[in-house]
Structures are given as C-alpha cells and as structure tokens.
KEDREN-898236 format. One record per residue (C-alpha): residue in three letters; residue number from 0; x, y, z negated. Coordinates in steps of 0.02 Angstrom, whole numbers, plus 32768, in hexadecimal, padded with zeros to 4 digits. Each point is the difference from the previous one (the first is absolute). Layout:
residues N
<node><resn>ALA</resn><resi>NUM</resi><X>X</X><Y>Y</Y><Z>Z</Z></node>
...
END
This chain:
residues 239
<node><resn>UNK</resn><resi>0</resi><X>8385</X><Y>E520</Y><Z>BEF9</Z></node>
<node><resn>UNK</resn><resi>1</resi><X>8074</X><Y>7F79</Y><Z>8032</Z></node>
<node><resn>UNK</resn><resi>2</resi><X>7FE8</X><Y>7FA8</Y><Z>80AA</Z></node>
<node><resn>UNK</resn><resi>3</resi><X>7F96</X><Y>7F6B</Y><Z>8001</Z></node>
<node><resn>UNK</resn><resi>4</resi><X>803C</X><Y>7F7B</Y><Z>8038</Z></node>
<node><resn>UNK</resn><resi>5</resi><X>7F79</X><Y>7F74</Y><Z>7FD8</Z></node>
<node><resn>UNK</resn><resi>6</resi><X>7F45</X><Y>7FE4</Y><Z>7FC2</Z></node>
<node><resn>UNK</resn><resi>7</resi><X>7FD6</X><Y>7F63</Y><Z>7FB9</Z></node>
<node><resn>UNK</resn><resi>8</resi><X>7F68</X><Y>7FC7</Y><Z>7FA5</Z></node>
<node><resn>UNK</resn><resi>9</resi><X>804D</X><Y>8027</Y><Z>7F5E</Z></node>
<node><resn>UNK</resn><resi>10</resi><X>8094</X><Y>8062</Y><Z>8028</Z></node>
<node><resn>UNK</resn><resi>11</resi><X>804C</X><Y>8082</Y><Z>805A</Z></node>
<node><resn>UNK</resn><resi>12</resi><X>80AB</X><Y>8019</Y><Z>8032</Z></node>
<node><resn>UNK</resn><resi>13</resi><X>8074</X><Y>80A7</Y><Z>8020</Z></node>
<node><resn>UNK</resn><resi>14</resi><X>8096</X><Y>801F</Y><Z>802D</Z></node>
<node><resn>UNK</resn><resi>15</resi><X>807D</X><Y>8038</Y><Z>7F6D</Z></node>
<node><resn>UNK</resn><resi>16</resi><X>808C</X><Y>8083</Y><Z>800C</Z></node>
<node><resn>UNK</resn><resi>17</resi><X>8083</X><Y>7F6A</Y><Z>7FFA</Z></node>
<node><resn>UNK</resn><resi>18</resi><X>8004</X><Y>7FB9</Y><Z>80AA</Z></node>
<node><resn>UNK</resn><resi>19</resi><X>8004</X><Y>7F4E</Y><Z>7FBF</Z></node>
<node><resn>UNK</resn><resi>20</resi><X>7F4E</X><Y>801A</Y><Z>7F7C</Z></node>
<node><resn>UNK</resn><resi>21</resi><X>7F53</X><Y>8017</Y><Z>800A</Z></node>
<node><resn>UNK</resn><resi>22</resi><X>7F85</X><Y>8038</Y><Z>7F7E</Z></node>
<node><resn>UNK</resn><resi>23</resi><X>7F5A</X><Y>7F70</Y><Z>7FEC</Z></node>
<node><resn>UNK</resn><resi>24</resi><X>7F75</X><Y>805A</Y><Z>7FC5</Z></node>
<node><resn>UNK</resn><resi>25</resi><X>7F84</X><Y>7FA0</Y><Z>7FB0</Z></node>
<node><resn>UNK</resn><resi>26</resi><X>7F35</X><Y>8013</Y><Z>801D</Z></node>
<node><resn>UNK</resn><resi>27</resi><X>7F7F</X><Y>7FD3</Y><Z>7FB9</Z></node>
<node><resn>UNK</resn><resi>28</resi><X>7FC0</X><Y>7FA0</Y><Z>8087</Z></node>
<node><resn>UNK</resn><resi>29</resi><X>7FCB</X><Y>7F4D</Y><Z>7FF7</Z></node>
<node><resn>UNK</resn><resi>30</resi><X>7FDC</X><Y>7F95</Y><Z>80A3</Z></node>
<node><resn>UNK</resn><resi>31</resi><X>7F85</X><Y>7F7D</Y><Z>7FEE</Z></node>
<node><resn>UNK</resn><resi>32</resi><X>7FF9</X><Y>7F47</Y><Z>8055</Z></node>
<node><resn>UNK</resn><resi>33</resi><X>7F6F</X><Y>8036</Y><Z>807A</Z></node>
<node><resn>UNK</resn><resi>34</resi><X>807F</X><Y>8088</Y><Z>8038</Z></node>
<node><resn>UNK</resn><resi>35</resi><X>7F9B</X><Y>809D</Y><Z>7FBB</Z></node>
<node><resn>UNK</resn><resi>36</resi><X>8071</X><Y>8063</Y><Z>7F7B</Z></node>
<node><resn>UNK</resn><resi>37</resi><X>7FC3</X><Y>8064</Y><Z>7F50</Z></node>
<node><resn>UNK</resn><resi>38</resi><X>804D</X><Y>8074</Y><Z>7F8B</Z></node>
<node><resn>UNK</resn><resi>39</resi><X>8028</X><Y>7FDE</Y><Z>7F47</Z></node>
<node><resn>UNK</resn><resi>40</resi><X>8041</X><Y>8092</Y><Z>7FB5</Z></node>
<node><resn>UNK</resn><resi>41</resi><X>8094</X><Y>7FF0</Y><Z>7FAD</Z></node>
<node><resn>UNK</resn><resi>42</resi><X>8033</X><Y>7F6C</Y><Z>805F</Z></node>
<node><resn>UNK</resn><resi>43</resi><X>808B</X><Y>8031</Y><Z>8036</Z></node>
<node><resn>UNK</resn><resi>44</resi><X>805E</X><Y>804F</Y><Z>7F79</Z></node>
<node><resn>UNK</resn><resi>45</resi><X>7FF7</X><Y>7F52</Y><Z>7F9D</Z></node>
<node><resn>UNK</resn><resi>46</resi><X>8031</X><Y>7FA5</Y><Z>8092</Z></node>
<node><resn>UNK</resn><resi>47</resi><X>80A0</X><Y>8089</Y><Z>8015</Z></node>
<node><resn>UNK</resn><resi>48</resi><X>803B</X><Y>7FD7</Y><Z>7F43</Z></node>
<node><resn>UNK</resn><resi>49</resi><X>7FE2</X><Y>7F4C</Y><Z>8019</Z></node>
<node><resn>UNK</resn><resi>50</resi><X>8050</X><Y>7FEB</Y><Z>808E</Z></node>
<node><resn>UNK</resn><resi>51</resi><X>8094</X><Y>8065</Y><Z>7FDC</Z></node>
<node><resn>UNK</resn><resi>52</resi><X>8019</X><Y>7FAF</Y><Z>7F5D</Z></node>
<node><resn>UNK</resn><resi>53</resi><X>8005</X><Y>7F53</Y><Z>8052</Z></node>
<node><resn>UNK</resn><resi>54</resi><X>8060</X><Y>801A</Y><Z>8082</Z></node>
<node><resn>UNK</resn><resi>55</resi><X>8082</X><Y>8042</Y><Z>7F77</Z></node>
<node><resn>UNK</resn><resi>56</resi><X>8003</X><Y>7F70</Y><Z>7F9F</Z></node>
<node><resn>UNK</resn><resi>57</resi><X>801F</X><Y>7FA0</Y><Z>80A2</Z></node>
<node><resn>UNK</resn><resi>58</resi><X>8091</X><Y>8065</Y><Z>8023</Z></node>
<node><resn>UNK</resn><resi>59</resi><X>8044</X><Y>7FA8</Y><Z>7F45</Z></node>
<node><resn>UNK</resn><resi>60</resi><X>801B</X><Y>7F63</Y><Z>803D</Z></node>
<node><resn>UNK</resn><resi>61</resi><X>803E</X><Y>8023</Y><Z>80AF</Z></node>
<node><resn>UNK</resn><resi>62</resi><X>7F77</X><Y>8018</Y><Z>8074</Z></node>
<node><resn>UNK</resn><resi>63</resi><X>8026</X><Y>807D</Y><Z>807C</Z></node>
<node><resn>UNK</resn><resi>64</resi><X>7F62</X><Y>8088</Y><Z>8013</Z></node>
<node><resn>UNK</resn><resi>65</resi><X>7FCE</X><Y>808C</Y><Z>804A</Z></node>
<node><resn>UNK</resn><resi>66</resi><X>7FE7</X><Y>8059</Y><Z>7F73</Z></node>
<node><resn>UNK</resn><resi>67</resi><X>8066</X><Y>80A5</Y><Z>7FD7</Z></node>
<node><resn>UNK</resn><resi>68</resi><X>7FA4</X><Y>8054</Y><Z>7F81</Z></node>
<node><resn>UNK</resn><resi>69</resi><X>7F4B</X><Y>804E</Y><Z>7FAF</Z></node>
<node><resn>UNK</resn><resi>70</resi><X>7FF0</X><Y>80AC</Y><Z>8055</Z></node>
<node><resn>UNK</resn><resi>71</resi><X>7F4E</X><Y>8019</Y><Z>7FAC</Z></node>
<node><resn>UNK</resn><resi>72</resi><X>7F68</X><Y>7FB8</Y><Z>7FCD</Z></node>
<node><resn>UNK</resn><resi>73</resi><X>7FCF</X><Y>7FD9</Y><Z>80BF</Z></node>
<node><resn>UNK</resn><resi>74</resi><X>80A4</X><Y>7FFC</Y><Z>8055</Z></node>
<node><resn>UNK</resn><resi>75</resi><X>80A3</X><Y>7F94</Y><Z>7FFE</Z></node>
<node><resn>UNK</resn><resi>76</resi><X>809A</X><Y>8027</Y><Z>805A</Z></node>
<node><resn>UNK</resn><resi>77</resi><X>8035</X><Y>7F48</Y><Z>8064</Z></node>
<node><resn>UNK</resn><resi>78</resi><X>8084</X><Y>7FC8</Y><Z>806F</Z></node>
<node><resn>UNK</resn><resi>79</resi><X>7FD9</X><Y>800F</Y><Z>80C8</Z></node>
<node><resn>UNK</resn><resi>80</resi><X>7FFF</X><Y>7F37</Y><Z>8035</Z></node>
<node><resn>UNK</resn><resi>81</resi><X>7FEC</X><Y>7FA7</Y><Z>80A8</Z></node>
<node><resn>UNK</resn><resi>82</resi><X>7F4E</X><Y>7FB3</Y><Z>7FBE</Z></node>
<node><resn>UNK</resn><resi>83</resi><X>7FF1</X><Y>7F37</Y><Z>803A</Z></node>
<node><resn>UNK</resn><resi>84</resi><X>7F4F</X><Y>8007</Y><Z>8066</Z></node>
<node><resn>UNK</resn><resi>85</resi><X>7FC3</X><Y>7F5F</Y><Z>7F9C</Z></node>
<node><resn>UNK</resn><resi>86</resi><X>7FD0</X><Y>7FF0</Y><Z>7F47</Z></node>
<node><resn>UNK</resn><resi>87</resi><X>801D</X><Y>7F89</Y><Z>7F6E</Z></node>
<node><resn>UNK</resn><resi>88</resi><X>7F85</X><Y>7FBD</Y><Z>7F83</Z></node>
<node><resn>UNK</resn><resi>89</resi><X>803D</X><Y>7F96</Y><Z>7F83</Z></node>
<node><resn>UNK</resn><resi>90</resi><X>7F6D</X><Y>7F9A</Y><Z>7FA6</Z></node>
<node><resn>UNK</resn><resi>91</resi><X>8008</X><Y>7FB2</Y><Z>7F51</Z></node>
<node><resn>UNK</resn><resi>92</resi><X>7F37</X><Y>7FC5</Y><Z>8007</Z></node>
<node><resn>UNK</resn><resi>93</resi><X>7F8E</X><Y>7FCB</Y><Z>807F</Z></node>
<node><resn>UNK</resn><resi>94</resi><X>7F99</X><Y>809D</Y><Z>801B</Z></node>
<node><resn>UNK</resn><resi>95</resi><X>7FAD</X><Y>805C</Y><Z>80AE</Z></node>
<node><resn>UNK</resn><resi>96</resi><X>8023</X><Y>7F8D</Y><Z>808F</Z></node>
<node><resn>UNK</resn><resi>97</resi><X>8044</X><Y>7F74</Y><Z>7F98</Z></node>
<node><resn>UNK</resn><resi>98</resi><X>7F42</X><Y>7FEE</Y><Z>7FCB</Z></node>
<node><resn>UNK</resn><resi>99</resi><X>7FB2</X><Y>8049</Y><Z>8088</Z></node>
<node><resn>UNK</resn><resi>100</resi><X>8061</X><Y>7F9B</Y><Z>8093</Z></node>
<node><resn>UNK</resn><resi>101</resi><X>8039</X><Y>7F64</Y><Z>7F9F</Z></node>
<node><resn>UNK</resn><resi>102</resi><X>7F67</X><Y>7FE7</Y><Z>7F7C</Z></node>
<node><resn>UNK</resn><resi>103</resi><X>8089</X><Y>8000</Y><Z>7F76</Z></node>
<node><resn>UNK</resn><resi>104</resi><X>7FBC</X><Y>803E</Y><Z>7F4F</Z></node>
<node><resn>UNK</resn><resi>105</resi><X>8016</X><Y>80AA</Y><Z>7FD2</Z></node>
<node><resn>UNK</resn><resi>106</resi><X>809C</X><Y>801E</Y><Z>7F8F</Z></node>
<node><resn>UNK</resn><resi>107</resi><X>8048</X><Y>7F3D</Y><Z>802E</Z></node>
<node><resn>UNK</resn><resi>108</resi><X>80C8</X><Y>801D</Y><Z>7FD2</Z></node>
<node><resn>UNK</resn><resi>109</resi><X>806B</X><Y>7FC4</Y><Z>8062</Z></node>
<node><resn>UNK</resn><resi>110</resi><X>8095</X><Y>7FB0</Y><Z>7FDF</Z></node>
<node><resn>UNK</resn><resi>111</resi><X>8067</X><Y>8070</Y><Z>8044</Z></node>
<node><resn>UNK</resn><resi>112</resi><X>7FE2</X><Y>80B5</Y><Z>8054</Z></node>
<node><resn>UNK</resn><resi>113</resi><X>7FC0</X><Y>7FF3</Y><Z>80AE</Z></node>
<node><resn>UNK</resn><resi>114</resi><X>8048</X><Y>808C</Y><Z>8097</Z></node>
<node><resn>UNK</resn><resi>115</resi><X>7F99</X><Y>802F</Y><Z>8083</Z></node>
<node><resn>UNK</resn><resi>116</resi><X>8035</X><Y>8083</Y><Z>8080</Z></node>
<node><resn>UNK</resn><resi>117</resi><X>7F89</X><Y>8081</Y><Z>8066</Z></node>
<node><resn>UNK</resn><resi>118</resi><X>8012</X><Y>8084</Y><Z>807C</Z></node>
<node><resn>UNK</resn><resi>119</resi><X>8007</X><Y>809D</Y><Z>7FC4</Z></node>
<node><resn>UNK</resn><resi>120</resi><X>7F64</X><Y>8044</Y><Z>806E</Z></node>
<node><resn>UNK</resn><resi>121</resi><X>7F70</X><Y>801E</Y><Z>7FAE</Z></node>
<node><resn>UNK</resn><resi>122</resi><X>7F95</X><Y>801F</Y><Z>80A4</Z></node>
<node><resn>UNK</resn><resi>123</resi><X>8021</X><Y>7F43</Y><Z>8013</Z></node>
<node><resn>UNK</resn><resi>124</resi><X>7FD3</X><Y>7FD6</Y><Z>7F5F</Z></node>
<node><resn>UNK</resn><resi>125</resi><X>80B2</X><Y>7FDF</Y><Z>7FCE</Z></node>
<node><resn>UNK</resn><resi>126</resi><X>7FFB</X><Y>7F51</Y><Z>8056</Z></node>
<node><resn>UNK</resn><resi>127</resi><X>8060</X><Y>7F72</Y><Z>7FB1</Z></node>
<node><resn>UNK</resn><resi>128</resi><X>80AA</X><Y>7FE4</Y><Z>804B</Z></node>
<node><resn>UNK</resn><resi>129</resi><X>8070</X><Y>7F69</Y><Z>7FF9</Z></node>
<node><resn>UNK</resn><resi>130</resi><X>80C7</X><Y>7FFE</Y><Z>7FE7</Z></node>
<node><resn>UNK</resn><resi>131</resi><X>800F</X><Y>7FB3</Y><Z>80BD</Z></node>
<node><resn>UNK</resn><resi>132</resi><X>7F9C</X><Y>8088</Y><Z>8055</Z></node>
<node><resn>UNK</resn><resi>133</resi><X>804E</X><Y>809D</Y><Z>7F9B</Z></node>
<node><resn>UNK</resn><resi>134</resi><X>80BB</X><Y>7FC6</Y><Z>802F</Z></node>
<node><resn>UNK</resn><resi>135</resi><X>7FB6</X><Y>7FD3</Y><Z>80B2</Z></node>
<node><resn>UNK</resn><resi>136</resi><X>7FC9</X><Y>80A3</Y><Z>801B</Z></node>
<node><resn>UNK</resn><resi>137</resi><X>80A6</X><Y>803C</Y><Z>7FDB</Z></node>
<node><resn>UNK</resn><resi>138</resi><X>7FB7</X><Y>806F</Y><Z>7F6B</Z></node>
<node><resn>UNK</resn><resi>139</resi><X>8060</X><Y>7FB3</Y><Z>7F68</Z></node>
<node><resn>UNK</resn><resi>140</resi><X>809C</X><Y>7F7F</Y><Z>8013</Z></node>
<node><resn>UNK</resn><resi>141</resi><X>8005</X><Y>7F5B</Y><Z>7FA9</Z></node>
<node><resn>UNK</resn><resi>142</resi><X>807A</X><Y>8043</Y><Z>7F7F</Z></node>
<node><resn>UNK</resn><resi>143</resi><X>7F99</X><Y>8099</Y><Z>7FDD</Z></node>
<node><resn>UNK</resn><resi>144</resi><X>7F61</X><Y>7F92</Y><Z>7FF3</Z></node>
<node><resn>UNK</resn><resi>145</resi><X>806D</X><Y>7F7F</Y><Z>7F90</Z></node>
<node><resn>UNK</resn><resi>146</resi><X>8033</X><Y>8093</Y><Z>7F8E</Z></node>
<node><resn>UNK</resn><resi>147</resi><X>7F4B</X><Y>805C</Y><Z>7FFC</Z></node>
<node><resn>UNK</resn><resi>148</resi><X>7FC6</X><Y>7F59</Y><Z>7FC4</Z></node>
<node><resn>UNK</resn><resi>149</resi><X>807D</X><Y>8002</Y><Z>7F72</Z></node>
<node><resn>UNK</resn><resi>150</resi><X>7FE6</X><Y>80BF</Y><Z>7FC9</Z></node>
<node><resn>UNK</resn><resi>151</resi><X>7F55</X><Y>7FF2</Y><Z>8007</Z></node>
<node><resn>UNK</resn><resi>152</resi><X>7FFB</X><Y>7F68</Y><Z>7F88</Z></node>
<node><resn>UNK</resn><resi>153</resi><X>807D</X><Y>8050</Y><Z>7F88</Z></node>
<node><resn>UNK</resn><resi>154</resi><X>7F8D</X><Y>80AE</Y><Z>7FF4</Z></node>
<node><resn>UNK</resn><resi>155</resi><X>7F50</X><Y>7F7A</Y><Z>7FEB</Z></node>
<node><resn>UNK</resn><resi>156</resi><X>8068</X><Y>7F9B</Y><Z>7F71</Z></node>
<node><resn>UNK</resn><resi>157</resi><X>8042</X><Y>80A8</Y><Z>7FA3</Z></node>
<node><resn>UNK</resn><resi>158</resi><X>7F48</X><Y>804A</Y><Z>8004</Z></node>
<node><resn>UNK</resn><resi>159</resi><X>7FB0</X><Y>7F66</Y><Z>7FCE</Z></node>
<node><resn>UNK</resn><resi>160</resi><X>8065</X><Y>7FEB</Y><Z>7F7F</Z></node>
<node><resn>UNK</resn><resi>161</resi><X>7FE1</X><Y>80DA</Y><Z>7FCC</Z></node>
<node><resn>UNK</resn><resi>162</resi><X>7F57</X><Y>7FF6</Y><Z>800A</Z></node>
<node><resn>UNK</resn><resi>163</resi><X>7FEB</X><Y>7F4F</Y><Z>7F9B</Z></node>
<node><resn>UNK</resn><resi>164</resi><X>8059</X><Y>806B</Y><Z>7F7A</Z></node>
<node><resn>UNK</resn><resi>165</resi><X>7F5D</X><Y>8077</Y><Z>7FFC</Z></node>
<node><resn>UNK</resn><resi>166</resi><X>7F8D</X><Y>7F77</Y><Z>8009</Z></node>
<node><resn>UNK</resn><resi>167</resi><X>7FD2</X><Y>8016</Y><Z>80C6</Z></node>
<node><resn>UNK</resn><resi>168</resi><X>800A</X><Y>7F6A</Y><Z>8085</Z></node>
<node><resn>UNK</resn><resi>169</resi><X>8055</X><Y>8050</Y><Z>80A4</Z></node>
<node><resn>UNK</resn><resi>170</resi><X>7F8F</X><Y>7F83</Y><Z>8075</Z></node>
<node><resn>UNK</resn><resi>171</resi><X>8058</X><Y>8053</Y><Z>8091</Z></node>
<node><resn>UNK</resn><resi>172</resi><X>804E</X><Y>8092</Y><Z>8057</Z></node>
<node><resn>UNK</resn><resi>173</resi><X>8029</X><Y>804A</Y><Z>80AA</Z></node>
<node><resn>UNK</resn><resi>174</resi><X>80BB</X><Y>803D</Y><Z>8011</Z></node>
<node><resn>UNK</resn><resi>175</resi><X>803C</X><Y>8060</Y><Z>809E</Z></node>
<node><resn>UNK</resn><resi>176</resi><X>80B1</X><Y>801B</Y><Z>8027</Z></node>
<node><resn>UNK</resn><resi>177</resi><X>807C</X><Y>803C</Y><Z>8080</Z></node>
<node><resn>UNK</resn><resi>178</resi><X>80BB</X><Y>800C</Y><Z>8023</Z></node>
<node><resn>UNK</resn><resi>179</resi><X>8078</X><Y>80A0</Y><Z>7FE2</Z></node>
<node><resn>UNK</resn><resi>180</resi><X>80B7</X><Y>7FFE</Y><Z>803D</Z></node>
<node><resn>UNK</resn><resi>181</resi><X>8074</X><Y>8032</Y><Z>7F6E</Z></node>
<node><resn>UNK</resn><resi>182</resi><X>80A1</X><Y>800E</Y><Z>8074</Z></node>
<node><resn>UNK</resn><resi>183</resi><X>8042</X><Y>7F4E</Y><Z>8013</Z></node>
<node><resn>UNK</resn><resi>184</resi><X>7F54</X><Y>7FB2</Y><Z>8012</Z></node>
<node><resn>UNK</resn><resi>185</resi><X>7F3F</X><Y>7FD6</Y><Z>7FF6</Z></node>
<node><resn>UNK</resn><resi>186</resi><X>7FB1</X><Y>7FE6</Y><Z>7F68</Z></node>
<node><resn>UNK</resn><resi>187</resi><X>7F48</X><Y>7FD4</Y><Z>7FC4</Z></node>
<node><resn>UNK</resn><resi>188</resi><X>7F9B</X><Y>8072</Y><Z>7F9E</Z></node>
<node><resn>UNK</resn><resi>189</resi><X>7F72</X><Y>800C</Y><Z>7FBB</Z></node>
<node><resn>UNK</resn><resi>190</resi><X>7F7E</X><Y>8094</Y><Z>8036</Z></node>
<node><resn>UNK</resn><resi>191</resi><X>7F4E</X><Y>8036</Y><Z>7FE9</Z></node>
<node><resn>UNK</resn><resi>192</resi><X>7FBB</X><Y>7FF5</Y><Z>7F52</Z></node>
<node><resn>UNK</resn><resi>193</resi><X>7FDF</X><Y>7F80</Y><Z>7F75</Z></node>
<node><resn>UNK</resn><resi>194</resi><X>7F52</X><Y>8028</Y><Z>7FAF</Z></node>
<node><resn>UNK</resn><resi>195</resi><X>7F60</X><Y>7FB9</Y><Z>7FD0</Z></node>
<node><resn>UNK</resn><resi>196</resi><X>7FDA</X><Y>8038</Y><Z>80B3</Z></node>
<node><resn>UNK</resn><resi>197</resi><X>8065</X><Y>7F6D</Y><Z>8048</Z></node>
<node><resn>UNK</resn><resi>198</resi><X>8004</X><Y>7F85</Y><Z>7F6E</Z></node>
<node><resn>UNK</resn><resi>199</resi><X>7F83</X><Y>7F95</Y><Z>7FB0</Z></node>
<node><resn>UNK</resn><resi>200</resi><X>8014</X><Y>800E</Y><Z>7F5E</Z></node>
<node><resn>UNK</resn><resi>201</resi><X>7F7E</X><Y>7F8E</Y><Z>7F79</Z></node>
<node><resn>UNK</resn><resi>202</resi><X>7FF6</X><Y>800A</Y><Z>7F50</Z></node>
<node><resn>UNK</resn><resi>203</resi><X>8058</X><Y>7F63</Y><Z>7FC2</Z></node>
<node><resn>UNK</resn><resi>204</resi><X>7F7E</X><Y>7FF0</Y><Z>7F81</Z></node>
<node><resn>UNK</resn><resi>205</resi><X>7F57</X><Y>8020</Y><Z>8050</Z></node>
<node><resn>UNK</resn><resi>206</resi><X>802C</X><Y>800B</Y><Z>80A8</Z></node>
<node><resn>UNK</resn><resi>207</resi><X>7FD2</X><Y>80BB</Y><Z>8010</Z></node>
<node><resn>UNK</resn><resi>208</resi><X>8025</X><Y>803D</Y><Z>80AC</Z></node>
<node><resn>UNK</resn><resi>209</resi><X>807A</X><Y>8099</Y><Z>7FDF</Z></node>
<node><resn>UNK</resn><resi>210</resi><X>8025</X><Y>802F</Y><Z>80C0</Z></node>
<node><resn>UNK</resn><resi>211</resi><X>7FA3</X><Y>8040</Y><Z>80A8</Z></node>
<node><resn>UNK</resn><resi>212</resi><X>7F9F</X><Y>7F63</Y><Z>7FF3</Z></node>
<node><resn>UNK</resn><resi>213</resi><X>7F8F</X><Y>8069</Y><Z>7F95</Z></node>
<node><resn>UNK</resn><resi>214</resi><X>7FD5</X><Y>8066</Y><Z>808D</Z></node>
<node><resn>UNK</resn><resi>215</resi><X>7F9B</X><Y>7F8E</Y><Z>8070</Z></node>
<node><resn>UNK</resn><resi>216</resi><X>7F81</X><Y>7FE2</Y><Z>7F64</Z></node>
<node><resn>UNK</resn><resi>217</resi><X>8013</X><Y>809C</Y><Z>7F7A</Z></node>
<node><resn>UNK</resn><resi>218</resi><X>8065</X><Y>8084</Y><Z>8044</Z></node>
<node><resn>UNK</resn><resi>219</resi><X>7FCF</X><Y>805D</Y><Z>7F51</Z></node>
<node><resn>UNK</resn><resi>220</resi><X>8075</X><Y>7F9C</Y><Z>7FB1</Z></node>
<node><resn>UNK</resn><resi>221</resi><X>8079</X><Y>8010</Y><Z>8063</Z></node>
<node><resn>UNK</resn><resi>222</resi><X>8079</X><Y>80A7</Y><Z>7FA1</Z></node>
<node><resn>UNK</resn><resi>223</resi><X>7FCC</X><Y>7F9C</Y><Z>7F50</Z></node>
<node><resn>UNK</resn><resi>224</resi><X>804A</X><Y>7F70</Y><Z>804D</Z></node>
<node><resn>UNK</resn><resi>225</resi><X>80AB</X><Y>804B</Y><Z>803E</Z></node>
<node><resn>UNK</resn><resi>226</resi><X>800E</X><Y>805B</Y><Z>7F65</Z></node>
<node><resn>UNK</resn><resi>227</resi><X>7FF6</X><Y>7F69</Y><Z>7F95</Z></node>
<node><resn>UNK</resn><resi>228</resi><X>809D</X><Y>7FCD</Y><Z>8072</Z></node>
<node><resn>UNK</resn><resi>229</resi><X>805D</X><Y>809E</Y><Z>7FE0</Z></node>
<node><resn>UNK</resn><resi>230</resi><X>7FCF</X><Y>7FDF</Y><Z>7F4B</Z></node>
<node><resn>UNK</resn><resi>231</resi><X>8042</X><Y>7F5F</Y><Z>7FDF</Z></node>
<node><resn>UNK</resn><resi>232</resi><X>80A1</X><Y>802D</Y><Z>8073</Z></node>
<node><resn>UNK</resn><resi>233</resi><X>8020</X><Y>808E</Y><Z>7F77</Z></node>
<node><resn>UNK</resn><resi>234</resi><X>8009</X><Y>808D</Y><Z>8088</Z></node>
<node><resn>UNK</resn><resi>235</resi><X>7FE6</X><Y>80AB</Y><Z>7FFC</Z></node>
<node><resn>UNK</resn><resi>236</resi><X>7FBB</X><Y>804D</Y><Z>8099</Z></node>
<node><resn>UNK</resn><resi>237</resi><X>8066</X><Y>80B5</Y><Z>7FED</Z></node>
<node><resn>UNK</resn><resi>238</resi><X>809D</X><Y>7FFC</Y><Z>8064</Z></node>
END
C-alpha cells in the first residue's frame, strides 16, 4: 500500500511512484451540514467517473487540471499542486445563504454568476473570506486572485452550458485550485474534484435536486440521484 498522504471527508490521498503525482481515492463518504458524515455505497465510484470525465473535457478548451488519468474505478492518478488554502463558489441562483442570510427566493437568477471565496478549514466552518483580507494575509497575490476569478468563471460558464445540454441547472459549484511551477513560472490549476458532491445541480424542468443536497432530507436517494447524472452525461463507470 502506497503512503498516505491525506484523509479528507471524501477522499484520500497517496503518494504515487512519480515524484510529482498522487493517487485520490474516492469514498463513499458523505459529510453532512451538521458536521456528522454517512456512507452511500457506491458513492464514490460515480463521483471518480464523473469527475474524471469533467475535468477532461475541461482540459479541451484550455483549462489547466490536475487530472492525469483513470487508474480504476476508485482511484485517479493527479498532478502534485501547491493547494490555495481558500475556496471558490461560483453561484448561478440564489440558494443556501443567499436565502438563508439575505431572505432572497430560492432559485432567484442572477444576472450574472456571483464569486464568493472561503477558507479552506472546515473546523472553522470554511468562513467567508474577502479579496482584501486573502492578499492581506499574504496567502494569494492580487494577480493570482485576478486570474482565479477569471478561471473560475470560465470552468462555471463551460459547465453551465454542459449540463443545460442534459437538461440540468448547475445552481452552483465549489472549485479549489493551486499553483504548479512548469520551469519558467506559476500557473493556476484546478484541483480537488467536480461532482454532485460539490455542485448543485437541479433538473431544469422540475427542479429535481440531483446533488448532496439530497442528503440532508433523503439520503436514499441519494446513488439514484448521481446515477441519473452519470446517465444523462453518457458515462460508463469501468475505467
């Protein structure tokens, strides 16, 4: 067994026999908002082909990923990256706080996507975080912060516009990233995973929550749920 380098909530991460990879193992593992966790079997294998498959059609039109390749139905081989401490969500609709802190109406668009950055702690809650305070505390620089901004919107608008085409509403999405030297300098890319474990994805018809939103009211239908994403993507789940 490889070393281990990292256990997350839905992940773990070992070291590879390249120097510069890792190898993400999926679980099946699904933290809830009151902090407790359960397991959905199977989970993790959809999330795995999901991800994987996403992250390769971001790769198409230029967006640098962490990605190397599908090792099996669990595991992925990525790129080692410098991982920023904050995260990115990147909302289409009003949705969680937006109606919860502001009183907006659930599923409001607005009229254009809305970034909010938090620190990547979850002991803290992952705290929101303003541009001012993350270049004050010397943890991103204005041009990285500028340029997150503008990756981040260009991976929302691609999947917004992939999932429209299979009739589901990406309301939002957390995106992580970090920065990898490739011999002359630094460049942004994108880590962790894209899943219906961090997006919230809706039904365009019906509204039909298709994500880990599930979780907090039917966990049951939670696989049925991810599946029907894996369906309409047109993925198959063997390597």
């Amino acid at each position: 067994m490889k070393e281990k380098i990292y256990t997350g909530s839905s992940k773990t991460l070992y070291q590879a026999d390249e120097d510069y990879a890792l190898i993400m193992s999926f679980n099946d593992t699904l933290k809830l908002q009151d902090k407790s966790s359960i397991v959905i079997s199977g989970k993790g294998v959809i999330n795995n082909s999901i991800s994987a498959f996403l992250m390769q059609k971001l790769e198409l039109i230029g967006v640098e990923t962490h990605f190397i390749q599908k090792n099996n139905m669990r595991q992925q081989l990525i790129q080692f990256v410098d991982v920023y401490p904050v995260q990115i969500y990147v909302s289409s609709l009003a949705s969680g706080r937006y109606v919860t802190d502001f009183g907006m109406e659930d599923g409001f668009v607005f009229d254009s996507p809305i970034i909010d950055f938090r620190v990547k702690n979850g002991d803290l809650n992952y705290p929101i975080i303003n541009e001012h305070q993350i270049y004050s505390f010397s943890w991103l620089s204005e041009k990285e912060i500028k340029n997150l901004k503008k990756v981040a919107i260009r991976v929302h608008d691609f999947l917004t516009g992939l999932f429209a085409g299979i009739g589901i509403r990406l309301v939002d999405i957390k995106l992580e990233f970090g920065r990898v030297f490739n011999g002359e300098e630094y460049i942004i890319m994108l880590t962790d995973e894209i899943s219906p474990d961090t997006c919230k994805l809706w039904d365009m018809y019906n509204n039909e929550k298709l994500c880990y939103e599930i979780a907090e009211t039917n966990p049951d239908l939670i696989i049925s749920a991810y599946q029907e994403v894996l369906k309409r993507l047109n993925i198959k789940t063997d390597v």
